[in-house]
C-alpha positions as MATLAB code, in Angstrom:
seq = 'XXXXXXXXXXXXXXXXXXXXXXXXXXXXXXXXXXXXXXXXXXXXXXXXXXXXXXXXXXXXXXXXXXXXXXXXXXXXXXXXXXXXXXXXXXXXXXXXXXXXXXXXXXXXXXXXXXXXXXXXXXXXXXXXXXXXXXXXXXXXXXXXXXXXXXXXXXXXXXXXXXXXXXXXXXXXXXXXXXXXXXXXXXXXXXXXXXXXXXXXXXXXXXXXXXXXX';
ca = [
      -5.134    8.621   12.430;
      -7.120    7.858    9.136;
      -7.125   10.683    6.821;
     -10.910    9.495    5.798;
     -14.176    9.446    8.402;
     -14.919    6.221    6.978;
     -13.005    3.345    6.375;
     -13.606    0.004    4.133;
     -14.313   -3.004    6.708;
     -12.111   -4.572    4.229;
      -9.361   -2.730    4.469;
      -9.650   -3.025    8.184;
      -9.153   -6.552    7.917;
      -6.591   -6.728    5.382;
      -4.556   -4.025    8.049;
      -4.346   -7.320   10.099;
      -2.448   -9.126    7.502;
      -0.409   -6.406    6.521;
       0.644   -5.999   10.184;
       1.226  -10.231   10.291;
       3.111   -9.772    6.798;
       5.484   -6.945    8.787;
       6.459   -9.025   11.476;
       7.325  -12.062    9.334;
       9.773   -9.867    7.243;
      11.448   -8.118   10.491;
      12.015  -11.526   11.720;
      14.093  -12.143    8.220;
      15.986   -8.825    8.981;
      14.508   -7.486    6.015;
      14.898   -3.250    6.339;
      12.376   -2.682    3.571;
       9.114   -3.889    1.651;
       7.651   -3.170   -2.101;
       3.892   -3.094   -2.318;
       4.452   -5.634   -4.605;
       6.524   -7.914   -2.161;
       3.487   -7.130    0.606;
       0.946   -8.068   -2.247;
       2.548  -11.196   -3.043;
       2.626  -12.471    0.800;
      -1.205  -11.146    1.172;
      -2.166  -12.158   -1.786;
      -3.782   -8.976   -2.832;
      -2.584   -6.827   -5.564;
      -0.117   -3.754   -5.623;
      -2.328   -1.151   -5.819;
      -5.025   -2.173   -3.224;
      -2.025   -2.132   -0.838;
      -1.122    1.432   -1.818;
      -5.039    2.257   -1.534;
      -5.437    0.826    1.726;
      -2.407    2.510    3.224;
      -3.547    6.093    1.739;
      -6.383    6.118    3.855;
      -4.089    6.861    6.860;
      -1.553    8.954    5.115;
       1.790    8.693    3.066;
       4.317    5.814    4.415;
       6.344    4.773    1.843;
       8.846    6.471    0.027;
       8.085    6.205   -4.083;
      10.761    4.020   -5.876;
      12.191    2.587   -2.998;
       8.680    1.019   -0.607;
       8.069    0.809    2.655;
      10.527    0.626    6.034;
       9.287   -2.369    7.641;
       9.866   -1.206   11.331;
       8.113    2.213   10.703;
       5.681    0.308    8.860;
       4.877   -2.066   11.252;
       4.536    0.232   14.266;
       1.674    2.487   12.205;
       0.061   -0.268   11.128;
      -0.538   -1.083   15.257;
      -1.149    2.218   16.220;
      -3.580    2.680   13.724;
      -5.332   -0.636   14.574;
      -5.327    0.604   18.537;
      -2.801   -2.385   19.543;
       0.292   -0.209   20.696;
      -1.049   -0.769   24.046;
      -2.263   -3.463   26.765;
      -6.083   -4.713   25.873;
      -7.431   -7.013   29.157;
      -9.736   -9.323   27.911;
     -12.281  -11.878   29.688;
     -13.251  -15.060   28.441;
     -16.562  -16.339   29.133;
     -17.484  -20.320   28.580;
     -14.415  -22.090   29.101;
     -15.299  -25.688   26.789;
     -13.412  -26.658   24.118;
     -13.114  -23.243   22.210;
     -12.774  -21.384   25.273;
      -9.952  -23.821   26.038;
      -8.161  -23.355   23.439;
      -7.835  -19.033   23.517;
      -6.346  -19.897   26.898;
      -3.240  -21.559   25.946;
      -3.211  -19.550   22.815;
       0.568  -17.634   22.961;
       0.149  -15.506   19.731;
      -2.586  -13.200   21.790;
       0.439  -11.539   23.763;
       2.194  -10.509   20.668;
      -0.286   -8.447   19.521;
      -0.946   -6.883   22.892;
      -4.044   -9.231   24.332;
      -3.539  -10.769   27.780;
      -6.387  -12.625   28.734;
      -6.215  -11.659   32.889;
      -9.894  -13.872   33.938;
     -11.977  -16.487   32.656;
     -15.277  -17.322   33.710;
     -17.311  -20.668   33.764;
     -20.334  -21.986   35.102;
     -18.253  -25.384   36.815;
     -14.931  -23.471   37.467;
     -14.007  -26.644   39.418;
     -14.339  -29.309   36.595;
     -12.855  -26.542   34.264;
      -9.860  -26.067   36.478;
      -9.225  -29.610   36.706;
      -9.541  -30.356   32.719;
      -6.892  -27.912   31.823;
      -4.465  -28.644   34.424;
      -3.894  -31.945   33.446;
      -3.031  -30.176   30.224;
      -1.626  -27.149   30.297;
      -0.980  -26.161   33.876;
      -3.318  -22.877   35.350;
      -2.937  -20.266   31.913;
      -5.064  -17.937   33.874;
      -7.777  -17.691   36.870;
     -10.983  -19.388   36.068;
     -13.878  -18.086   38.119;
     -17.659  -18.592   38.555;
     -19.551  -16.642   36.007;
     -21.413  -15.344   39.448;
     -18.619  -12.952   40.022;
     -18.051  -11.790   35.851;
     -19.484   -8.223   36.877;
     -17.062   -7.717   39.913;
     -14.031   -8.413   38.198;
     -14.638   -6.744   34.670;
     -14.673   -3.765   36.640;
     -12.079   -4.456   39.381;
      -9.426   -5.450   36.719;
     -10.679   -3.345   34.242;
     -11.613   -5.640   31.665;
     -12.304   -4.057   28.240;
     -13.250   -6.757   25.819;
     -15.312   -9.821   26.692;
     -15.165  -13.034   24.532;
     -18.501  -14.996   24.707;
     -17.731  -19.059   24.010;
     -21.114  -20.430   25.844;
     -23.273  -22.516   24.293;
     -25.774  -20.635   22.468;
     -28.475  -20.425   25.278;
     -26.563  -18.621   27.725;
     -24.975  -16.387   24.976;
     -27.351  -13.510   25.470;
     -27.203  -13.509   28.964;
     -23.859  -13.541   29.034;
     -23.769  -10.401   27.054;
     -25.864   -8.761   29.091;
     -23.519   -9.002   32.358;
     -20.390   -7.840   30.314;
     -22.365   -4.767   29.477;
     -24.199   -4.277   32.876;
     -20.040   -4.252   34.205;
     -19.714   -1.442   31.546;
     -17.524   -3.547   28.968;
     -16.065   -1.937   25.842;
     -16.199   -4.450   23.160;
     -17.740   -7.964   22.958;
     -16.406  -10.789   20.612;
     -19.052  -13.704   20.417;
     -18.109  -17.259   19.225;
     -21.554  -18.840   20.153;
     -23.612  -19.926   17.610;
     -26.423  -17.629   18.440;
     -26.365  -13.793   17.171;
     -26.205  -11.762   20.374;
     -27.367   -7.833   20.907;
     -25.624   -5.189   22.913;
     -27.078   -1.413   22.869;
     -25.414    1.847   23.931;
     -21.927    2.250   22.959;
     -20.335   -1.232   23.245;
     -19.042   -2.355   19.931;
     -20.150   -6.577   19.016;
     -19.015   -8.864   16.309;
     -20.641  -11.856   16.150;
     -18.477  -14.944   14.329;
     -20.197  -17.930   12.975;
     -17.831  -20.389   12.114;
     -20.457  -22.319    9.953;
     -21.452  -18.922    8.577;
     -17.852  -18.500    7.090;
     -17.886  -22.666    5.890;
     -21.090  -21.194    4.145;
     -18.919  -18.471    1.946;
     -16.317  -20.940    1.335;
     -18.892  -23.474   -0.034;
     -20.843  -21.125   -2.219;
     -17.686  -20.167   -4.255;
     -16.503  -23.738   -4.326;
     -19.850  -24.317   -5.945;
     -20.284  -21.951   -8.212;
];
C-alpha cells in the first residue's frame, strides 16, 4: 500500500519498468540490486529510484540495495498484478490480432479469456491459418453476456474509430472495470470505470517534437 494518497503518474509508469528490470535480473540469478544498477537498466537516475520506491515504504536495506525476489513481488502487489486480470478484446484486425498471440500478457497475470468481432467467421479463419485458435472469437452481439458470465474486468477497444464509442458503451452497460482504448478516436466512460485512451500517433507526436527541437 502507498504510504502517500497521491501518487506521480510517472512513477506509476516507471513501477512497470522497475518490475520488467526485476525479472530480467532473477532470470541472471542475481540475489540483489543497487539503485544505481536499477537506474542504469531504466535509465533513470539513483535517486528517482529511491524516491519512487519511498512512496510505498522502505525496501531496501542502506549499503547493501534491494533483494530482487522481495523486490519484485512488491513491486506486483503494489501495481494490483499478484492476481488473475480477465480481459476482453474488442475489434479483432490487425492490432487486435496481434494482443492475441501476444505470450508476455500471461507473465504479468493477463489472460485474455474472449474476443469479440463484428465477422467472427472471417476473423476465425485469418488467424487460424496463422496461429491456430489463441482464444474464442465471438460476435460483438453477445460482448454484454459474456463480460458478465466470465467475469471480464478490463475491456481493450481495437475498432476502428467509428465504432469505438459504442463499443465502450456495451463494456460499461456489462458493468466492466477498466477500459484500454487503441482506436484512434478519444472515447468517454462515466461512473466508476477507469479509461486510458492510447494514440499511437499522439506518442510519434512527443517523439518528433523533441527530435525537433
Amino acid at each position: 500500500m502507498a504510504k502517500f494518497s497521491k501518487i506521480p503518474e510517472a512513477t506509476i509508469r516507471r513501477l512497470s519498468s522497475y518490475l520488467k528490470c526485476m525479472a530480467d535480473l532473477e532470470t541472471k540469478s542475481e540475489k540483489v540490486a543497487s539503485s544505481a544498477v536499477i537506474a542504469s537498466i531504466c535509465n533513470v537516475n539513483a535517486a528517482q529510484v529511491r524516491k519512487d520506491f519511498a512512496y510505498f515504504g522502505e525496501f531496501g536495506i542502506r549499503g547493501m540495495g534491494y533483494n530482487v525476489k522481495d523486490l519484485k513481488r512488491h513491486i506486483k502487489e503494489i501495481l494490483g498484478i499478484n492476481r488473475e486480470w480477465r480481459i476482453a478484446v474488442v475489434g479483432v484486425g490487425n492490432m487486435g490480432s496481434a494482443l492475441l498471440v501476444y505470450k508476455d500478457f500471461l507473465k504479468q497475470n493477463y489472460k485474455i479469456v474472449a474476443a469479440f468481432d463484428l465477422y467472427p467467421e472471417q476473423v476465425i479463419g485469418r488467424i487460424s491459418e496463422r496461429v491456430g485458435k489463441p482464444v474464442e472469437i465471438l460476435n460483438v452481439d453477445r460482448l454484454k453476456e459474456v463480460v458478465k458470465a466470465r467475469n471480464i474486468e478490463i475491456g481493450i477497444i481495437t475498432t476502428p474509430p467509428q465504432e469505438a464509442q459504442k463499443v465502450a458503451d456495451q463494456l460499461i452497460e456489462a458493468n466492466i472495470k477498466g477500459i484500454l482504448n487503441f482506436s484512434p478516436a478519444p472515447v468517454r466512460t462515466s461512473g466508476d470505470v477507469k479509461l486510458r485512451n492510447l494514440f499511437f500517433t499522439s506518442a510519434l507526436d512527443n517523439l518528433v517534437y523533441y527530435l525537433s527541437n
